[in-house]
C-alpha positions, 0 to 999 in steps of 0.5 A, a space after each residue: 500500500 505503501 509507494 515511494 517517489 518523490 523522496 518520500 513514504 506516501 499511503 492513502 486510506 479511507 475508512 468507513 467514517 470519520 471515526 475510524 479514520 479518527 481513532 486510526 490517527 490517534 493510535 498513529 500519533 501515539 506511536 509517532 510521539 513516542 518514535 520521536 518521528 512525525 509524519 505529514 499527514 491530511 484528513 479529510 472525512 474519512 480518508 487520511 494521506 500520509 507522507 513520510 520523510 525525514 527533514 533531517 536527512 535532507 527531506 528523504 526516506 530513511 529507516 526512521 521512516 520505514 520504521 514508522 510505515 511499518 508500526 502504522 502497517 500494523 495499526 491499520 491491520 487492525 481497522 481492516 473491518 473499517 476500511 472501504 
């Protein structure tokens, strides 16, 4: 799901409403928090666009990022119920 062009992790998901795509993002902004690694990310309604890079490495994918694509792979696993 995830693809990669332009120096950046990028994923789109949409989820069944707000709420599921809410509490996808919150469970995500945890593990961003703690990683100490943010991502750029969008919502609208039900949909959440993520992109991933890292800024101190020159605006360019690093393991910090495929570290972070992975933990958020396996949050999503478990809204697969909620997904469209």
């Amino acid at each position: 799901m995830w693809t990669e062009n332009d120096k950046q992790l990028s994923i789109s998901v949409s989820f069944t409403d707000f709420s599921s795509a809410w509490a996808f993002m919150t469970e995500v902004a945890l593990v961003a928090e703690k990683a100490g690694h943010h991502p750029d990310w969008h919502n609208v309604y039900n949909r959440v666009t993520i992109r991933l890079s890292t800024h101190e490495a020159g605006n360019t994918v690093t393991q910090k990022d495929r570290d972070l694509a992975s933990a958020i792979d396996h949050i999503l696993s478990r809204y697969t119920h909620q997904l469209l």
